[in-house]
MIVO-219738 format. One record per residue (C-alpha): x, y, z; residue in one letter; residue number from 1. Coordinates in Angstrom, 1 decimal. Last residue first. Layout:
residues N
       px       py       pz   code   pos
        X        Y        Z      A   NUM
...
end
This chain:
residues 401
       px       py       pz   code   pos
     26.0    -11.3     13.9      X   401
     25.2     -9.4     16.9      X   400
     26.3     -5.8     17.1      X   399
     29.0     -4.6     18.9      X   398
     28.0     -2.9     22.2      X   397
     28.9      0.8     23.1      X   396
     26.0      2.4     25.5      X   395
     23.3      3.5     23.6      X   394
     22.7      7.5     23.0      X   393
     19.3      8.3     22.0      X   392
     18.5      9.0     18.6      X   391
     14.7      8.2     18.4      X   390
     14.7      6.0     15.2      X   389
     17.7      4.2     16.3      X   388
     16.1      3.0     19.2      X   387
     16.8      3.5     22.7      X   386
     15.4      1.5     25.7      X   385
     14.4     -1.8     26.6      X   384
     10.5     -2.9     27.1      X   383
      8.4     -3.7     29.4      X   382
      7.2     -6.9     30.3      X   381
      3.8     -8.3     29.1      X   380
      5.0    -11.5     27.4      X   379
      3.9    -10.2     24.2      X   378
      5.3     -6.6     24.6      X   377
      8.3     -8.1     25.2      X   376
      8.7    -10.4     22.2      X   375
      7.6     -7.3     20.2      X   374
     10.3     -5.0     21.7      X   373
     13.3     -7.1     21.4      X   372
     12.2     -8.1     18.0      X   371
     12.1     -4.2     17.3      X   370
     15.7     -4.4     19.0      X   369
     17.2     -6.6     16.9      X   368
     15.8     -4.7     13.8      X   367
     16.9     -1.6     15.5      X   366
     20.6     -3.2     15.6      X   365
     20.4     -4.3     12.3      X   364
     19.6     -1.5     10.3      X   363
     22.1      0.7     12.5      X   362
     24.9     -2.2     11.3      X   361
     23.5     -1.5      7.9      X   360
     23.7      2.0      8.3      X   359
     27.1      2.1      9.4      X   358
     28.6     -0.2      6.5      X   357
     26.6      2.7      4.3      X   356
     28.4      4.7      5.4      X   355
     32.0      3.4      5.5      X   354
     33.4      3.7      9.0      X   353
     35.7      5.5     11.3      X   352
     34.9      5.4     15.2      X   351
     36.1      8.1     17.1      X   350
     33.9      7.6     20.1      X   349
     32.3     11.3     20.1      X   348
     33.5     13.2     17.0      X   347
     32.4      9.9     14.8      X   346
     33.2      9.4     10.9      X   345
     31.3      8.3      8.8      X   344
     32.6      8.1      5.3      X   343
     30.3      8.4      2.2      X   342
     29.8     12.2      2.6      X   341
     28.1     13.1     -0.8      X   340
     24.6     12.5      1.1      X   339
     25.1     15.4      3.5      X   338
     26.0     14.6      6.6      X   337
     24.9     14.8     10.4      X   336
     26.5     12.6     13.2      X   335
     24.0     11.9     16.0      X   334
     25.5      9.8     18.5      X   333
     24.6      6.3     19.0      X   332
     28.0      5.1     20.5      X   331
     29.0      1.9     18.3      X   330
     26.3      2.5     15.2      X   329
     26.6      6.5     14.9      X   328
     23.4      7.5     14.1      X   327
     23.1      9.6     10.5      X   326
     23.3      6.8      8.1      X   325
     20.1      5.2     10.1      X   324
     18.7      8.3     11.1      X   323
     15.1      7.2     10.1      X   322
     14.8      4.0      8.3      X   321
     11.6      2.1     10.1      X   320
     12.5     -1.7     10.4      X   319
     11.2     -4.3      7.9      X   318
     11.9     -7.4      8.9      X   317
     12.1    -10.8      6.6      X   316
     12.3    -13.9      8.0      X   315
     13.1    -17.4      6.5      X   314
     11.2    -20.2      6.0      X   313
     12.4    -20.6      2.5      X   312
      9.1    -19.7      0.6      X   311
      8.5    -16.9      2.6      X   310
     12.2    -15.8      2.4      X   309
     11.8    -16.4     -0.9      X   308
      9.0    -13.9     -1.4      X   307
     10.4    -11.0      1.1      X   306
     13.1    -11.2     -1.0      X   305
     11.5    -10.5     -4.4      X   304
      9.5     -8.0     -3.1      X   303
     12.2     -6.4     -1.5      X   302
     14.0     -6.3     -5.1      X   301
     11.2     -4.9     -6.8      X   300
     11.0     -2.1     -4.2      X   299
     14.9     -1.3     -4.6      X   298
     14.7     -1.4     -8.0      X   297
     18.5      0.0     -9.0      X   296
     17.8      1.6    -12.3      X   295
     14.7      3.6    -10.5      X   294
     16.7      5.1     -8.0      X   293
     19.1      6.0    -10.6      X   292
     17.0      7.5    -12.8      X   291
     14.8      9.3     -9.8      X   290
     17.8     10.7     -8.1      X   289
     18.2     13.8     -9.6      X   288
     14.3     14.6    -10.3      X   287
     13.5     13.7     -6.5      X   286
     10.3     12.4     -7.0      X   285
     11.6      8.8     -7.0      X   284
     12.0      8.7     -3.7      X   283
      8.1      9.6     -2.9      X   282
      7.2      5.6     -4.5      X   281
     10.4      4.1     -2.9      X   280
      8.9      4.6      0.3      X   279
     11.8      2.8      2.4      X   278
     10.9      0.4      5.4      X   277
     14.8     -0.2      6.0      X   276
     16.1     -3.8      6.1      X   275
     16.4     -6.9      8.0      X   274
     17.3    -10.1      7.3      X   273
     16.6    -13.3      9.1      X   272
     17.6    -16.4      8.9      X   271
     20.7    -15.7      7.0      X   270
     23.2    -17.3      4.7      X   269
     20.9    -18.9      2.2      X   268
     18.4    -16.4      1.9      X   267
     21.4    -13.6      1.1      X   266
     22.5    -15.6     -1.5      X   265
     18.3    -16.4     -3.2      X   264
     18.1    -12.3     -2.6      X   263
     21.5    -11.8     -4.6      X   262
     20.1    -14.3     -7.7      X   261
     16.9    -12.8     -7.8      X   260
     17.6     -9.5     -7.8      X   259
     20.1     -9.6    -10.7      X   258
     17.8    -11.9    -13.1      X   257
     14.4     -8.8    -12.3      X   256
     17.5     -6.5    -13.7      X   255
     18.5     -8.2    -16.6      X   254
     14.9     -8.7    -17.3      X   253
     14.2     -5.2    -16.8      X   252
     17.0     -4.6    -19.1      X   251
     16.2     -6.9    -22.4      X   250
     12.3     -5.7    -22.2      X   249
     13.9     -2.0    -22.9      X   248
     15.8     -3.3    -25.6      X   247
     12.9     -5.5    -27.0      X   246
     10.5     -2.5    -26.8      X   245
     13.2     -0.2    -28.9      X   244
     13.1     -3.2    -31.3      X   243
      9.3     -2.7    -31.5      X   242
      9.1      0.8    -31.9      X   241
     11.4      0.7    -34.5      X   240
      9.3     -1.8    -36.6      X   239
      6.3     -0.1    -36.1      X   238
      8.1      2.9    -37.3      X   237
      8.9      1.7    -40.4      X   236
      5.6      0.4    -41.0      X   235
      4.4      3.5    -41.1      X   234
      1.6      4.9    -38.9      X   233
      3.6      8.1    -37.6      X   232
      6.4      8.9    -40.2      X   231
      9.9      7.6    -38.0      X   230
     12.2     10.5    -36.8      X   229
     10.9     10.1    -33.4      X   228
     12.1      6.3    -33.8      X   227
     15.2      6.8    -34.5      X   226
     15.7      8.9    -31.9      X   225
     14.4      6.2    -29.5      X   224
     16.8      3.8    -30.9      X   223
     19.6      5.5    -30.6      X   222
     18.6      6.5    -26.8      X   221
     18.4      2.8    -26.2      X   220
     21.9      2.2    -27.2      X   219
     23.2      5.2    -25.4      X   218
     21.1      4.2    -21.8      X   217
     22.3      0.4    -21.9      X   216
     25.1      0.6    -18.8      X   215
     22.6      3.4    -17.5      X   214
     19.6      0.7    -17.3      X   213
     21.9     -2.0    -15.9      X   212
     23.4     -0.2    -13.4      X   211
     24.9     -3.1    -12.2      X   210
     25.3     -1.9     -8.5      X   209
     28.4     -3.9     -6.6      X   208
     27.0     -6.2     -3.5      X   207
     29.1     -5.1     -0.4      X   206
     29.7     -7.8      2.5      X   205
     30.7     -5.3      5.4      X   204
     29.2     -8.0      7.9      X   203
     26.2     -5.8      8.7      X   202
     25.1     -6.0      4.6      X   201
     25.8     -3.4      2.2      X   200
     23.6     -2.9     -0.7      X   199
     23.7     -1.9     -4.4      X   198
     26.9      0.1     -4.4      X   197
     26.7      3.6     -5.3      X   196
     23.2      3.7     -5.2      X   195
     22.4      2.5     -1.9      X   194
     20.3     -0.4      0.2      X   193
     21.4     -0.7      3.6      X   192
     20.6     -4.3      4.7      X   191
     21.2     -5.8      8.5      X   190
     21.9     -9.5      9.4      X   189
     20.8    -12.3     11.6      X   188
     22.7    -16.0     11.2      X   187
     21.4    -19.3     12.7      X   186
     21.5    -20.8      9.8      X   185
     18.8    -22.9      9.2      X   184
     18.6    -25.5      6.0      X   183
     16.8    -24.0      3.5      X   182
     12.7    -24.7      3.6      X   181
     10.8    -25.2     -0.1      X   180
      6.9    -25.0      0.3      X   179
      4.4    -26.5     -1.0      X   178
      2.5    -25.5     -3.9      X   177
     -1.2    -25.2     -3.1      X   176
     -2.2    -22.6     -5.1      X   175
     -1.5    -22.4     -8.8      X   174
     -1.5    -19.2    -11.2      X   173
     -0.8    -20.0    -14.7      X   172
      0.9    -17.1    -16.7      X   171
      1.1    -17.7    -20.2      X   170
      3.3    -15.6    -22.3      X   169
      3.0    -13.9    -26.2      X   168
      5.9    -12.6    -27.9      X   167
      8.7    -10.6    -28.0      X   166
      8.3     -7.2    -26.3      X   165
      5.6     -8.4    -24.1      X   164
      2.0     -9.5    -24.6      X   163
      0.1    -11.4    -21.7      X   162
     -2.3    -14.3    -21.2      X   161
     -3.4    -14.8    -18.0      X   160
     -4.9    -18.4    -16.4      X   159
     -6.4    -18.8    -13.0      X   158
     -6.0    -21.6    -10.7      X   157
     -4.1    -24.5    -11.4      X   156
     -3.4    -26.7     -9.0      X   155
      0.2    -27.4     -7.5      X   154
      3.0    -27.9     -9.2      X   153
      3.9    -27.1    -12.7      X   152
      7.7    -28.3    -14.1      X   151
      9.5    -25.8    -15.8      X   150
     10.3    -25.4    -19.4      X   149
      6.6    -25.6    -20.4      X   148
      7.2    -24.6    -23.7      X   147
      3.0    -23.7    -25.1      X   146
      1.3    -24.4    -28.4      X   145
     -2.0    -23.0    -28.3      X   144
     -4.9    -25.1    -28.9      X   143
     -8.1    -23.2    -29.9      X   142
     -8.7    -19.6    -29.8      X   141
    -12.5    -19.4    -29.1      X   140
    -11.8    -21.2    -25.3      X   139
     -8.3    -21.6    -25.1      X   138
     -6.5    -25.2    -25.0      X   137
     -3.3    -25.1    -24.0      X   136
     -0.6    -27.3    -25.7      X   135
      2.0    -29.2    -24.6      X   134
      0.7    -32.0    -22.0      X   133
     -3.3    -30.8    -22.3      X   132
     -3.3    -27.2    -19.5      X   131
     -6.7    -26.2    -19.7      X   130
     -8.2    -22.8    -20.2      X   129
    -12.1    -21.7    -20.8      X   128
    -13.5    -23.2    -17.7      X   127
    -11.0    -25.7    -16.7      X   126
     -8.9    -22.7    -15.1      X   125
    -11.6    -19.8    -13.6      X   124
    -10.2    -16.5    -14.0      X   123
     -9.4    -17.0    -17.9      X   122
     -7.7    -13.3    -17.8      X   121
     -6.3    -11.0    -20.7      X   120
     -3.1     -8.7    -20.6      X   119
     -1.4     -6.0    -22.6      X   118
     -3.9     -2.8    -22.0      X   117
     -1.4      0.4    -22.3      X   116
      0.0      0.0    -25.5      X   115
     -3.4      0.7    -27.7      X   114
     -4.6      3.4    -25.1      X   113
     -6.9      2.2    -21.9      X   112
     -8.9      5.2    -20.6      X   111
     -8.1      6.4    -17.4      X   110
     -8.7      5.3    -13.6      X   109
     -8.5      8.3    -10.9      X   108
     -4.8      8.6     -9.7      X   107
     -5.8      9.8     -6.1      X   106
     -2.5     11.1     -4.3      X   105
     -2.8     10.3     -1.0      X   104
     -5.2     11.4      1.7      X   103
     -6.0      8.4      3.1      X   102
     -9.4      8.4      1.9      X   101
     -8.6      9.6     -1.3      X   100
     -6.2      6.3     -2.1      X    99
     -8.8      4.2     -0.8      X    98
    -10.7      5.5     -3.5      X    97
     -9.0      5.1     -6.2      X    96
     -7.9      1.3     -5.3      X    95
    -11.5      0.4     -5.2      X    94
    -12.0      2.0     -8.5      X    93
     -9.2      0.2    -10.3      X    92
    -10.6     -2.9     -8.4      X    91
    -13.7     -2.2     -9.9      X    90
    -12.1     -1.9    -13.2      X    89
     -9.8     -5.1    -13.4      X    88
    -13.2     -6.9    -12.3      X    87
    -14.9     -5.4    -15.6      X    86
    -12.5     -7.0    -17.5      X    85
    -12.5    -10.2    -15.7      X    84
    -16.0    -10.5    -16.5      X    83
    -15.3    -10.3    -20.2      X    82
    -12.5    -13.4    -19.7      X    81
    -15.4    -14.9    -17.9      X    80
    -17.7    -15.1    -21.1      X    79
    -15.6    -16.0    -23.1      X    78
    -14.4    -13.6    -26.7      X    77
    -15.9    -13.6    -29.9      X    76
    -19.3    -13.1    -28.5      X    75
    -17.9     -9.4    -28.1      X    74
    -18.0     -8.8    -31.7      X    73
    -21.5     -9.3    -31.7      X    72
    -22.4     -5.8    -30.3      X    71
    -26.3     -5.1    -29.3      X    70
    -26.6     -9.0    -28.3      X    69
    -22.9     -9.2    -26.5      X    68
    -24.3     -5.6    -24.6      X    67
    -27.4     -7.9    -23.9      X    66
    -25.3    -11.0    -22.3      X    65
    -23.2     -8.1    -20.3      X    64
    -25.5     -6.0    -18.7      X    63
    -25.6     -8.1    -15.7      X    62
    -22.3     -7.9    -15.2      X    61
    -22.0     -4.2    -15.6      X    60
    -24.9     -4.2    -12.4      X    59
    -22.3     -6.6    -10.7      X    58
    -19.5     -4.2    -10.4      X    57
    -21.2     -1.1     -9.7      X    56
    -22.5      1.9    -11.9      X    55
    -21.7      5.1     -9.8      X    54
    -24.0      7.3     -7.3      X    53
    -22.8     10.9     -6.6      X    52
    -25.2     13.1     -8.4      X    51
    -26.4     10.3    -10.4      X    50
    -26.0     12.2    -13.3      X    49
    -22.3     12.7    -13.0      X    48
    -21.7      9.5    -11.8      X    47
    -24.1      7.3    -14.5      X    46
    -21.4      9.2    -16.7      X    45
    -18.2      8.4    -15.3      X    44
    -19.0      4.8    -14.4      X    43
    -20.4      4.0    -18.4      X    42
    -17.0      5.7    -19.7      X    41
    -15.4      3.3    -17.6      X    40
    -17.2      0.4    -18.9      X    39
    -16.9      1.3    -22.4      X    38
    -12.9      1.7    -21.7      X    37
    -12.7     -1.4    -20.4      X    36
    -14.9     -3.1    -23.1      X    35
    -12.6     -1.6    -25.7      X    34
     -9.5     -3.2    -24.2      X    33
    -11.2     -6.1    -23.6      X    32
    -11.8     -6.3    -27.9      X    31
     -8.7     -5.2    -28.7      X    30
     -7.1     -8.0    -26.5      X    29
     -9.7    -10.6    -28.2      X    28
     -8.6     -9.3    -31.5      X    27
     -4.5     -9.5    -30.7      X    26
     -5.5    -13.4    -29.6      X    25
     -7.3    -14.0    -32.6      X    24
     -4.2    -12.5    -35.0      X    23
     -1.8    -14.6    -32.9      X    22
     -4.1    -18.0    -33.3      X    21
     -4.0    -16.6    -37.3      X    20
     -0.1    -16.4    -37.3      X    19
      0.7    -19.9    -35.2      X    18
      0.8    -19.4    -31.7      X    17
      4.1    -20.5    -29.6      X    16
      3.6    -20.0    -26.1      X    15
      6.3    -18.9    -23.4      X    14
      5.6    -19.9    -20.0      X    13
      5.0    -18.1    -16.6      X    12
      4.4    -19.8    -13.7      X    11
      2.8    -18.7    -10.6      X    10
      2.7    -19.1     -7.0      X     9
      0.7    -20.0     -4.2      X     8
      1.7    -21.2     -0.9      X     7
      1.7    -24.1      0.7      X     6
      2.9    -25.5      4.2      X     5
      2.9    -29.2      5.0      X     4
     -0.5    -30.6      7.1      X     3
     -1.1    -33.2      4.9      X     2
     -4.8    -34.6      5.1      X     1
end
């Protein structure tokens, strides 16, 4: 047995459905969508006069063979893609309620509109979905062509069909893929995500912001005015609604293109990156910000990082992001400002500096000493002194690069 690393990944392809394969695959969408929503309305009820005790998982499972009895429409769809549905739910409930026991927000699960449920799941591939050269052969939709522009590695695991802006996608899930190392390095850097510029690393290597939503904002706000002045239900409007959909699709793939190509340059220079442990999710509750914020992706972008690291062998570190712009990086004194000061500049040791340059060299440092820390900790010695997060003064050092 081979003993090289795996992971698991997945592929997504475009397919290539003639008109009535489309039409089946808009009805068994409809059809999930409904049982979702059934489901749900199912959990809320047995609730209420349970006084406290819900439907589970497995009891809607059981119920399935009689509810495609009572409603034949559902035997137009496989079996496991139903189960699926009903998986998407309990995992909707799960998430609810670990969300009230931690005291955060709670988001109970809603009712699945039209454009809200976009996505249908063969969980089990073989059983309903296999891969034949070409086409994929769907259980009650028949062979779908499908442009396999890529390779697939690995074995197949699970198979989702989606609906985007312009068209229909498969996304295979395989596990087992093995891995891809980059050559090492030996280079450690620091990450301070902005707005102005999308991030600065340690060595003052700045990464312009594309601002690809704003650069597109007037052509999308056409659109959407064009579409509130649409009659609701005419074709018209669908028509609207769907170039407006295309627009929008056009920039979060511009974006998702951006991120991928600056985390694959920052893999290949560094070992190890770190970066600040920023809750995007309260970030964007700031009204003035939240555009902007949004436009840039920082969480998608860490994602994607933190993903081809993995798959590289590299590291990505996290590091907690207090005081990082305010700290000065060479003496560690605390320098307040405001975020329209984008110049640090030190009343203790002098030193002048961009920023955000400042913050990535702060990034750094606590991520070299968090290492510090945990390599100490594991050995049983104590650890050094001074962090970033605490403020306290370090004697002048330049940082390692």
């Amino acid at each position: 047995m081979s003993n090289k690393a795996t992971h698991r990944k997945t592929y997504n392809y475009k397919l290539e459905p003639t008109p009535e394969q489309e039409q089946a695959m808009e009805t068994v969408l409809r059809h999930c969508r409904t049982l979702y929503n059934i489901a749900l309305e199912q959990r809320k009820t047995w609730w209420q006069r349970g006084q406290g005790i819900g439907a589970s998982y497995y009891q809607q499972q059981n119920e399935l063979p009689d509810l495609k009895e009572s409603f034949a429409a559902f035997k137009q769809v496989h079996s496991l893609v139903l189960q699926d549905v009903l998986r998407r739910l309990e995992k909707a409930f799960e998430s609810f309620f670990r969300r009230v026991k931690h005291g955060e927000q709670p988001g109970y699960p809603r009712f699945q509109g039209k454009d809200r449920y976009h996505s249908f799941t063969y969980p089990q591939y073989g059983n309903g979905a296999t891969l034949d050269g070409g086409l994929l052969s769907l259980s009650k939709l028949g062979r779908v062509k499908i442009r396999l522009h890529r390779p697939l590695e690995g074995t197949p695991k699970t198979v989702t069909l989606s609906k985007e802006a312009d068209g229909w996608y498969a996304c295979i899930s395989c596990e087992g893929v093995p891995l891809q190392p980059l050559p090492k390095t030996g280079k450690v850097t620091g990450i301070d995500v902005g707005l102005k510029v999308f991030y600065v690393t340690a060595h003052n290597e700045v990464c312009e912001n594309p601002r690809h939503f704003r650069k597109a904002e007037a052509a999308l706000r056409r659109k959407q005015r064009k579409l509130a002045r649409c009659e609701k239900g005419s074709k018209n409007r669908e028509q609207v609604k769907a170039q407006a959909a295309k627009q929008h699709q056009k920039v979060k793939r511009q974006r998702c293109d951006f991120h991928h190509k600056e985390a694959l340059h920052l893999i290949r220079q560094y070992d190890t990156i770190y970066l600040e442990d920023l809750q995007v999710a309260n970030m964007v509750r700031n009204r003035h910000l939240a555009k902007s914020i949004s436009d840039a992706g920082w969480a998608q972008f860490r994602s994607i990082l933190e993903y081809k690291a993995a798959w590289a062998g590299k590291r990505v570190v996290a590091v907690p992001p207090h005081y990082t712009s305010q700290v000065c990086s060479r003496c560690g004194a605390y320098v307040q400002k405001s975020l329209s000061v984008r110049t640090h500049v030190c009343p203790e040791c002098g030193l002048v500096l961009d920023r955000d340059h400042n913050g990535a060299i702060n990034v750094l440092q606590a991520g070299l000493q968090q290492d510090e820390q945990a390599q100490a900790e594991q050995v049983g010695a104590p650890p050094s002194g001074g962090n970033v997060a605490g403020c306290r003064r370090r004697s002048p050092r330049s940082p390692v690069l």
